[in-house]
C-alpha positions in Angstrom: 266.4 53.6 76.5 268.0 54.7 79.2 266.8 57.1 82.2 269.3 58.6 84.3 267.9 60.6 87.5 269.2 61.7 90.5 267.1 61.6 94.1 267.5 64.0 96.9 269.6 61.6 98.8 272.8 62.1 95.9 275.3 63.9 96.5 275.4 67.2 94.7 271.7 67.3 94.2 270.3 70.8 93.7 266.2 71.5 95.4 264.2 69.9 92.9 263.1 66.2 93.4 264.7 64.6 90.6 266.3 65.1 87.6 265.4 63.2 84.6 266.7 64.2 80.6 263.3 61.9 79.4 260.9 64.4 81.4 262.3 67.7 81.9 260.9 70.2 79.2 262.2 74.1 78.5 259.6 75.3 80.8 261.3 73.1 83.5 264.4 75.3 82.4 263.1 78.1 82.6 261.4 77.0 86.3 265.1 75.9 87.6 266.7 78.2 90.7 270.3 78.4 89.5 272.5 77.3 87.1 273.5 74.4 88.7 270.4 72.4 88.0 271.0 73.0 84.5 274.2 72.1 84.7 273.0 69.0 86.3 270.1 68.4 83.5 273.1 68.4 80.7 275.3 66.2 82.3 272.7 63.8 82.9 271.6 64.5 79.7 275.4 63.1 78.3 275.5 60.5 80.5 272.1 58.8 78.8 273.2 59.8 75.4 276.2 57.7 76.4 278.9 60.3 76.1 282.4 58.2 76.9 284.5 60.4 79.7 281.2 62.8 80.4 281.9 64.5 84.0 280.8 67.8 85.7 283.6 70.0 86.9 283.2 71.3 90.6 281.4 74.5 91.4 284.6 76.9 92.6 287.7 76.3 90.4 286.3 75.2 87.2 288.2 77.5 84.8 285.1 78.2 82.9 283.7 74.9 81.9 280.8 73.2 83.4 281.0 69.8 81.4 283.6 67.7 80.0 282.5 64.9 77.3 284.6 62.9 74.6 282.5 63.6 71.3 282.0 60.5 68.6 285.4 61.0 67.0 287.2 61.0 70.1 287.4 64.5 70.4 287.5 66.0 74.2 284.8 69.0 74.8 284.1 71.8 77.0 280.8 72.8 78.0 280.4 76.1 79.4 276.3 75.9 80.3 274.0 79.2 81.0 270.4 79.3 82.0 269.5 82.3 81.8 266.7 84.4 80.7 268.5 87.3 79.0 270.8 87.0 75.7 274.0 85.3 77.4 276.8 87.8 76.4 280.5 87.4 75.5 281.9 86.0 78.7 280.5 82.7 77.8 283.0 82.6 75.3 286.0 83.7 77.1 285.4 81.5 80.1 284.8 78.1 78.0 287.5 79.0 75.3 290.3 79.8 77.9 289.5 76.8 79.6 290.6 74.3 76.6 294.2 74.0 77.7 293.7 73.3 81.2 291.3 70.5 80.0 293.1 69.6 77.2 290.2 70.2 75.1 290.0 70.3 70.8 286.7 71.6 70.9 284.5 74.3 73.1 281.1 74.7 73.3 278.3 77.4 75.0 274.6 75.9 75.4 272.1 78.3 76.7 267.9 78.2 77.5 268.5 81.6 75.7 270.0 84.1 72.9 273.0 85.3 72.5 274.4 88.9 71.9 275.7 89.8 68.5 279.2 90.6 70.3 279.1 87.0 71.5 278.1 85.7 68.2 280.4 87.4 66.5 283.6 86.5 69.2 282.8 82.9 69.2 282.7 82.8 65.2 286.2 83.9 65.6 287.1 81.6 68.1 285.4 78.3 66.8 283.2 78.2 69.8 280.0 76.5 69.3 276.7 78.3 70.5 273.8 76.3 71.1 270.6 78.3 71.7 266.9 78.1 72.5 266.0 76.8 69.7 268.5 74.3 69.7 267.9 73.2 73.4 264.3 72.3 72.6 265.2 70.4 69.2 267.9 68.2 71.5 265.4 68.0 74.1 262.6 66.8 71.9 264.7 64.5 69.8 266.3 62.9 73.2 262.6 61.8 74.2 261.9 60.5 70.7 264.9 58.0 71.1 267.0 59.7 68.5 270.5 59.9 69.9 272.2 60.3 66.9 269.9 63.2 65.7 270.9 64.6 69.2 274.6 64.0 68.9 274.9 65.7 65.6 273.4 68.6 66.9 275.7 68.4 69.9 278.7 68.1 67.7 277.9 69.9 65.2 280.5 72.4 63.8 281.2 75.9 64.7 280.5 78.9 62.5 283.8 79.9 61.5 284.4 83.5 61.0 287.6 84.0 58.6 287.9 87.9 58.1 291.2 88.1 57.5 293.4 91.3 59.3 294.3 92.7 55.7 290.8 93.9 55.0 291.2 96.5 58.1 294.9 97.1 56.5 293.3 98.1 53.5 290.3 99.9 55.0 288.3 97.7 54.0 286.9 97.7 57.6 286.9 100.1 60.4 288.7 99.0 63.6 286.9 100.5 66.5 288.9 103.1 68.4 288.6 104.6 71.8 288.5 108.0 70.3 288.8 109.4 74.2 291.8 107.8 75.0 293.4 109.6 71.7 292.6 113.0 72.6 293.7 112.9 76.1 297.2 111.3 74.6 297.3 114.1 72.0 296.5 117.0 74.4 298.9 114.8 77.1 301.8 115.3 73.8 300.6 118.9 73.2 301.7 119.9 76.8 305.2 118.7 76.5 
């Protein structure tokens, strides 16, 4: 098995002492200053699962990915990864699936130590952006320290929920597009005047 760590005296090391994927549990998560640490723990994390081409982007410029790996079937991925203690919301999303192009990316992905929002559920279904929560954190993180890297993988690489409502449904009124209902007034009473 393999244990990757880091030690104070790396370059890019965040506060804590070391970074290990075979001892950190969710309550060391949780226990982290800032997202950079947990940043750090997933790309270490790749790197022992032995993810080919698995880098870190740099803090300032990243374009909304955190983590770059090449999946099993050869696929590039983005990893945009939050820490957070609150449902993570839909900007997640955004950042991580506007960053595929400049990384040249087929697949996007969002891995949180939390929830998600229903609007971020629902705008990643859309998108094919994969959310990993909770849940799904400690089910990688256990499985990693029971040796079972291709459990962990196919969690990792598991599909996105697709969302397919198609656009004719709100044609036919089937669904209600939500409207600012403000902004219609004020262009009727602005039409009124003329």
């Amino acid at each position: 098995m393999v244990s990757i760590y880091l030690t104070k005296k790396q370059k890019g090391y965040s506060k804590s002492s070391s970074i290990d994927p075979l001892k950190i549990t969710i309550q060391d998560v949780d226990k982290m200053e800032d997202g950079s640490e947990f940043e750090e723990y997933l790309y270490r994390l790749f790197l022992a699962l032995g993810y080919k081409d698995a880098y870190k982007t740099p803090r300032s410029r990243d374009f909304g990915t955190d983590l770059v790996f090449t999946d099993r079937d050869g696929y590039r991925n983005v990893v945009q990864a939050k820490r957070y203690s609150y449902p993570v919301g839909i900007g997640a999303v955004q950042e991580v699936y506007s960053s595929m192009r400049y990384y040249r990316a087929k697949k996007s992905m969002v891995i949180s130590s939390s929830q998600y929002t229903i609007a971020c559920d629902e705008l990643a279904g859309y998108n094919g952006v994969k959310l990993h929560n909770r849940k799904d954190l400690i089910e990688i993180m256990d499985l990693f320290k029971a040796g079972k890297f291709d459990n962990v993988k196919d969690i990792i690489e598991e599909d996105a929920h697709l969302k397919y409502d198609s656009w004719d449904n709100y044609l036919n009124g089937d669904k209600v597009i939500k409207k600012d209902l403000k902004a219609e007034k004020r262009i009727l009473a602005e039409q009124k005047r003329k």
